[in-house]
Every structure is written in structure tokens, then in C-alpha cells.
N, C-alpha and C positions, 0 to 999 in steps of 0.2 A: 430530700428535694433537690440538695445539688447535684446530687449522682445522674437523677434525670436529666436536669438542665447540659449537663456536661456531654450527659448520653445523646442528647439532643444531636449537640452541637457539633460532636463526632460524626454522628449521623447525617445532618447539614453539609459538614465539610466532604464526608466523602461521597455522598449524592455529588454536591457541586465539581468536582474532581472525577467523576465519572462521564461527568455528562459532558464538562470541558473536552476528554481525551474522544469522548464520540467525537464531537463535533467538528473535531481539530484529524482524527483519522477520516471523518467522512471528504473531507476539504483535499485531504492530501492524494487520497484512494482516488478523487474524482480526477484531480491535477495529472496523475500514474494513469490511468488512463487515458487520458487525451493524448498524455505524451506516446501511450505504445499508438495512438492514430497518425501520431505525429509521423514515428518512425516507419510507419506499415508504409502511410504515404509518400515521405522523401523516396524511401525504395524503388518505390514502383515509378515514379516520377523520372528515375534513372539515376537519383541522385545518392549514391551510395555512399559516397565521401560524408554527405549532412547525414544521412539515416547513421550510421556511423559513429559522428558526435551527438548525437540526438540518444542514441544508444548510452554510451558513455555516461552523455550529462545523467540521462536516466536513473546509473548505478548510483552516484556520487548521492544524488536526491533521494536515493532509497535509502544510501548508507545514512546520509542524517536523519531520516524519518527513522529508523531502524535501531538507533541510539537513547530516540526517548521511548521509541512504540515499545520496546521492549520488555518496558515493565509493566503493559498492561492487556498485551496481544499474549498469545500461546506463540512459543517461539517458536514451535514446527513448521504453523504456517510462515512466519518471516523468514525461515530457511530454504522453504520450498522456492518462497518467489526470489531470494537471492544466486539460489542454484539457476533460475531460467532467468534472471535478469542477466547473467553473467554469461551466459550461453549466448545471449540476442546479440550481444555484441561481436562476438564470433562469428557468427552468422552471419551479420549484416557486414564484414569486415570481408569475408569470404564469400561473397555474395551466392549465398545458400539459396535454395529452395525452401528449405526446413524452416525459413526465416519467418515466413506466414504464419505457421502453425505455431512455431514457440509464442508468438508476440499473440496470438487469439488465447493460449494457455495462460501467458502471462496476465494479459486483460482478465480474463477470468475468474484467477486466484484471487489480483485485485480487489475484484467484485464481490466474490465472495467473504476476503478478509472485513472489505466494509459493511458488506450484510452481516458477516456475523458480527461485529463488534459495534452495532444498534441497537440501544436498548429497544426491546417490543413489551407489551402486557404480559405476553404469552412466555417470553426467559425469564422476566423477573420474579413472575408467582410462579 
């Protein structure tokens, strides 16, 4: 009967730990998006200097999201969107054209990373 109880409790903890890191990647994925809106729009506004640092701040907030997500994301996908996060700011530094289309892919992958790391009915059974 303890073995259950304990199996339990295992069980408990890492449901609870799961659901923590959903909820904590859904928050942040949402935050990563607003920001690539952010920067889409300083740009186009003229303001290349803000899209710029808006860029920037951008990497720095992936780098620490990046540091815990790590143990619970597929790293492929967090390498993909640090390849194009680190591009946008080149871009937007050199005021690219290409600047629209990385920051829509980057949104994207975003999106994606937080749909897939949701629990549904349908991943867990």
C-alpha cells in the first residue's frame, strides 16, 4: 500500500509540474508575440533605432526563457526560433526588407512552440 501511496504522489507531483511549465510557456509565448508586434510596428512607424532595441530586449527574454524551457521543450524547436531571433535584429539594425517576413516566421514558430507544448485530451491518451 505504500508503494501506491508514493506512486501516487509521484504522479501528483509531476501532473503538477507539468502543468506549472504549460502555463508558465503559454504566458511567456504570448508575451514573444506581442513583442515581435511590437517590433513589426516601431519599424514601420520609422522608428528603427526602438524596433532595434525592441529586437534586442527580445533575444535577451528568449535567452532567459530558454534557460528553464529547456528541460521541458524539444530543443530543435528553441533553436530554430534563436537562429531567427538573432537574425531580426540584423535586420531591423540594417533596415531590411526581409525584416517582415523573419518577425511573421518568428511569430509563428512562437505559436506553434505554445500549441504544441498544451496539454489536449487527444496528446495525452
Amino acid at each position: 500500500m505504500t508503494r501506491v501511496k508514493i506512486s501516487c504522489v509521484i504522479l501528483a507531483v509531476m501532473v503538477g509540474i507539468s502543468a506549472f511549465f504549460a502555463v508558465l510557456i503559454n504566458r511567456k509565448c504570448n508575451d514573444f508575440i506581442d513583442r515581435t508586434d511590437d517590433i513589426w510596428e516601431l519599424y514601420v512607424s520609422g522608428d528603427h533605432e526602438g524596433a532595434c532595441d525592441k529586437a534586442k530586449e527580445f533575444e535577451e527574454k528568449w535567452e532567459d526563457f530558454r534557460k528553464y524551457s529547456s528541460m521541458m521543450v524539444d530543443s530543435e524547436k528553441l533553436t530554430e526560433i534563436d537562429r531567427i531571433s538573432a537574425r531580426v535584429i540584423y535586420l531591423a539594425e540594417g533596415d531590411s526588407e526581409e525584416l517582415h517576413a523573419e518577425l511573421m516566421e518568428l511569430r509563428h514558430m512562437v505559436e506553434a512552440l505554445k500549441k504544441g507544448e498544451m496539454p489536449a485530451v487527444s496528446s495525452v491518451l
